[in-house]
N, C-alpha and C positions, 0 to 999 in steps of 0.2 A: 789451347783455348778451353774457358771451362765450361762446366754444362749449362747446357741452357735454362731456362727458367720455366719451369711447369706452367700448364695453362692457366692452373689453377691461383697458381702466384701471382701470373700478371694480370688474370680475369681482376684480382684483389686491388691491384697495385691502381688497373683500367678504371676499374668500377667509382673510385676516388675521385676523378677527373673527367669523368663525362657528365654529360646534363642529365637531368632524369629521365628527359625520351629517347634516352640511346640507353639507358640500362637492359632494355630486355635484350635488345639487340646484343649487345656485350653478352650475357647475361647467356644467352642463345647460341653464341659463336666459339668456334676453336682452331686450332693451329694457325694457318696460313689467313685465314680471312680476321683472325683476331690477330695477330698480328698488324694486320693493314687498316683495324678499325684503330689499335693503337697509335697506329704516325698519323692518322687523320686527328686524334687530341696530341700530338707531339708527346705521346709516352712509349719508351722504345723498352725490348724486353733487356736488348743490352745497356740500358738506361740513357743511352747516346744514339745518335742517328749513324750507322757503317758508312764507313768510305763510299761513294758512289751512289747514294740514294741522291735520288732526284726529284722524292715528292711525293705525296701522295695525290693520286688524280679520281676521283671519281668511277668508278667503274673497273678498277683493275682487274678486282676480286671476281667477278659477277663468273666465269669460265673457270676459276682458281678451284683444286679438288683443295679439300682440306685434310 
C-alpha cells in the first residue's frame, strides 16, 4: 500500500471542493476528522471511496480523537 496523503495535500486538494462556509472549518481540521469532512464533499484522500464505506452520517467525528 502506499503512503498516504499528508494533511496538508488533502487540506489542498479539500479546500477546492467545499463552499466557502466550510473553508475554516477544513481549514481548522486534521487527521481523522479531515478525513470525514472529505467523504461528507465526496473527496477521498485515496481519491476513491475503500471497500466497505457506508457513508458519511453526521456526527460520526463529534468522540473521534484526531
Amino acid at each position: 500500500m502506499s503512503v498516504p496523503e499528508p494533511d496538508t495535500d488533502f487540506r489542498e486538494r479539500l479546500l477546492r471542493e467545499v463552499p466557502d462556509g466550510a473553508r475554516d472549518t477544513v481549514i481548522g481540521t486534521s487527521g481523522k476528522k479531515l478525513d470525514a469532512l472529505g467523504r461528507k464533499y465526496d473527496v477521498y484522500r485515496t481519491g476513491v471511496p475503500l471497500d466497505g464505506f457506508d457513508g458519511f452520517r453526521d456526527g460520526d467525528t463529534e468522540d473521534d480523537d484526531a
